[in-house]
N, C-alpha and C positions, 0 to 999 in steps of 0.2 A: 591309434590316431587321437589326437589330442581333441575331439568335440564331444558335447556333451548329448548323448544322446535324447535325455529327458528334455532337450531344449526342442526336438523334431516331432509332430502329431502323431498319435498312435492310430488316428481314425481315419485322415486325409490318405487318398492317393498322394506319393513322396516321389517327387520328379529329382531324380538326383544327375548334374552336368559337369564335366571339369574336362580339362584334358589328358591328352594319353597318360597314365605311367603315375595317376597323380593319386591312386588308392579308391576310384571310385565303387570299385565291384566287393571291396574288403567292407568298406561300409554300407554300401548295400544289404551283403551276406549276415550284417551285425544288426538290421530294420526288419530284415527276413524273420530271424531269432526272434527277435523281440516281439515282434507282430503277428507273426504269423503271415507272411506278406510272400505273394508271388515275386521273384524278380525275371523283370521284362526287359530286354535288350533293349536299349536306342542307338546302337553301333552298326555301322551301315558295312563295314566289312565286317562283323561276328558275324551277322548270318549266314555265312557261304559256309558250307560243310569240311569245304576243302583247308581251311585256316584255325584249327585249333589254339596252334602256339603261335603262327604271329601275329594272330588278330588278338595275340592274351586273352582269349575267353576263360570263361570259368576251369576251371579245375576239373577231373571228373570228383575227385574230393569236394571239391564247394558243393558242386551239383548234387551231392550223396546228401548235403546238410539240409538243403531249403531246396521248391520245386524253382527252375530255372525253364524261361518261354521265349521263344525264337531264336534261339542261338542254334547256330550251327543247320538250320534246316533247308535251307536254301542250296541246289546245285550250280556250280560256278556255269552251267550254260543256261539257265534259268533266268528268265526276264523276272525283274523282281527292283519295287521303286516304291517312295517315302508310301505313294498311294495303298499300296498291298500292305506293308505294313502297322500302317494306320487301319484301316482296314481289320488284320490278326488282332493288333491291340483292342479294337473295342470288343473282341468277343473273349478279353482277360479280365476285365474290368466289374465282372460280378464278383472278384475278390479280392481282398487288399491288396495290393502293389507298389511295390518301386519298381519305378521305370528308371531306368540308369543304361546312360553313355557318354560318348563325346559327339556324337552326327547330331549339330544344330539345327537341319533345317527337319531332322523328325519331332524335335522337339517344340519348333514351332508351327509344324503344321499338325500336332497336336492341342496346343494351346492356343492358337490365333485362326486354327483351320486352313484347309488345305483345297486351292483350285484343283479341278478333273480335268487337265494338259490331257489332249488326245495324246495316243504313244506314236512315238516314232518311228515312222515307215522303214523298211531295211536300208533301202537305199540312201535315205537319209543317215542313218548311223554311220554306212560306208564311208559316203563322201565326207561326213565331219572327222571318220577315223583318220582316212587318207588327206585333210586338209592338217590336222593336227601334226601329222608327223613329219609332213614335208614346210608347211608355213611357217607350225606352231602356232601361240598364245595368242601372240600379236595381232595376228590377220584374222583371226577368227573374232576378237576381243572388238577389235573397229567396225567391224559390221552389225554389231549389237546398236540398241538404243538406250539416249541416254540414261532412261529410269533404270535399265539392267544393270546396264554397266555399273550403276552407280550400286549396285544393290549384291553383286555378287562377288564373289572372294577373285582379284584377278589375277591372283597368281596361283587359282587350282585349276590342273586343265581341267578335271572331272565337271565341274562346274561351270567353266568359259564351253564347254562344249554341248552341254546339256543344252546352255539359253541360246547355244545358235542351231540348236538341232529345232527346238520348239521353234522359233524364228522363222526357219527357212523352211519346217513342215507344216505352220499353221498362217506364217504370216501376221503376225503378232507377236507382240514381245514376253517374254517371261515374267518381267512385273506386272504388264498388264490382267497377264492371266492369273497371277496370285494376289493380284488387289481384286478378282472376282472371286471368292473365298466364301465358302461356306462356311455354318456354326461351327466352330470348335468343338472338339472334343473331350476337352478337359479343359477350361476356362482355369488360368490363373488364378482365379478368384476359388475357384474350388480347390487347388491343391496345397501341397507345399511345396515350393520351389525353389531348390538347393543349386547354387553352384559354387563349385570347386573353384579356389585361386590361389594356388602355391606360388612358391615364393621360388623366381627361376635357374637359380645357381642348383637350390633343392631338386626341385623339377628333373634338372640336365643330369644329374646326379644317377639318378633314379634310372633315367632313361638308357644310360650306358648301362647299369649294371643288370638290368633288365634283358638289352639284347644278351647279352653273355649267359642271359640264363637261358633264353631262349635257344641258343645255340646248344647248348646243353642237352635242353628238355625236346633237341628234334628238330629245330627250323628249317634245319637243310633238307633233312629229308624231306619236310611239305613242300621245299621248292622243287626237290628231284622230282617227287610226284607228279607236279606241275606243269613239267617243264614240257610232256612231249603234246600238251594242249593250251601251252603257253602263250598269248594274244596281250602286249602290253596296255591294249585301249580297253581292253574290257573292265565293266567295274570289279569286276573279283580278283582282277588282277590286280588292283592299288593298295591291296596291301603292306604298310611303310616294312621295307626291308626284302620282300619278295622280289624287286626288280636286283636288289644290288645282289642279294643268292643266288638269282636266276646268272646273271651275269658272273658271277666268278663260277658257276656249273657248267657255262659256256666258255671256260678260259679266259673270259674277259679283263679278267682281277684274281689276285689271290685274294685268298678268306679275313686278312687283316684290313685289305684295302675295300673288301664289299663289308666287312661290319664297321667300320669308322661311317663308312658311305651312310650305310643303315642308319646309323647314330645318330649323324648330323640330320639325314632326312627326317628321321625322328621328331629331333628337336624342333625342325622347320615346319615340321603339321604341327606340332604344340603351340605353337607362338602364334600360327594362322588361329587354332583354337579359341585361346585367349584373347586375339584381337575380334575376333568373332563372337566371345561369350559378352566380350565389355561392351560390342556395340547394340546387340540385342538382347543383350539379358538384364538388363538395370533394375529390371524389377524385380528379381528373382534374392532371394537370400543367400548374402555372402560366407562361404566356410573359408578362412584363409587357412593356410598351411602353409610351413610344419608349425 
């Protein structure tokens, strides 16, 4: 990777963000070396146990070079949210770290602080699973308010369904609850804050050859595994390319037609990424790529 390493703090906590496929965990792995530095997940599918290869988590190789914290610890029926995480993070933080992923909203509710949203009752989850698959986007996305609306990605269900789950379990909106925000835990002002912005023909590139490797190194088999506790709403489920495997393991697609699928899903979180790092990250220091 073409950046200059002696350009990033050896002292500071190194907040490192970019999208999928874009080399985030390689430079990580190379601040680890150099510093001595724990590397901390901020990837909201790595932590599930169940997703080694298509959540691209480390390596067991990486993992043998530098210590690696929260990856993979998590079980896919396991209630588990930004708040728990934040949470595991401050008890890493007596030692050097880069914190490295693409899940934006751990990254700001590390750096800007994070409201205590009551959890969602079951029944709530239910009827938002069961409005999501028969409405969809739409029907859930118009009952929001307009500070949410305005504030949330609306083309990730994971996301449109969260602010309506809070909504409809607390009666109040999701902005409102994160404009009640406690201190930060790692202030801007104290770290270094890297994001990733490749350059997107490069990017695209990347990300096909990647599934192929994936496939390769196993992917199927973590959807086979999957499959007989297979639940598309849940979050452990959205892992990009788990739905289109699960589906050609289901005779849905053959295997060309669920990895293109993959592909493109791919590329469609990538771009949501970077329209998400540009509009809340301005402050943060730019790596462009290649």
């Amino acid at each position: 990777m073409a950046f200059d390493l002696k350009a990033i703090s050896r002292e500071a906590p190194v907040l490192l963000a970019g999208p999928t496929a874009s080399g985030k965990s390689a430079l990580a792995l190379e601040l680890a070396a150099r510093d001595g530095r724990v590397i901390v997940n901020a990837d909201a599918l790595q932590v599930y146990d169940c997703w080694r290869v298509l959540s691209a988590r480390p390596s067991l190789a990486d993992e043998a070079v530098a210590r690696h914290a929260l990856y993979g610890h998590v079980a896919r029926d396991q209630v588990y949210s930004v708040g728990h995480w934040l949470r595991e993070v401050q008890g890493l933080l007596h030692r050097p770290v880069v914190i490295v992923g693409g899940t934006g909203l751990y990254f700001m509710a590390l750096t800007e602080g994070l409201s205590e949203i009551p959890a969602t009752p079951v029944e709530v989850r239910a009827r938002a699973d069961r409005r999501l698959a028969h409405e969809g986007l739409a029907a859930m996305l118009a009952e929001l308010d307009a500070q949410t609306r305005a504030r949330i990605d609306p083309l990730n269900p994971a996301r449109v369904q969260r602010a309506w789950e809070v909504q409809a379990s607390t009666g109040r909106g999701l902005a409102s609850w994160q404009d009640a925000t406690g201190p930060a835990l790692l202030p801007l002002a104290h770290v270094e804050a890297l994001v990733m912005r490749p350059d997107v023909a490069w990017l695209d590139a990347r990300i096909a050859r990647r599934f192929d490797a994936m496939l390769a190194q196993g992917a199927l088999d973590e959807a086979r595994a999957a499959l007989p506790d297979w639940q598309p709403g849940q979050p452990w489920a959205k892992a990009i390319g788990a739905p289109e495997l699960v589906a050609h393991l289901r005779g849905e697609m053959d295997l060309a037609e669920a990895t293109a699928a993959a592909t493109l899903a791919s590329r469609q979180y990538a771009k949501r990424q970077r329209t998400w790092f540009r509009s809340r990250m301005k402050a943060w220091r730019e790596i462009a790529l290649p």
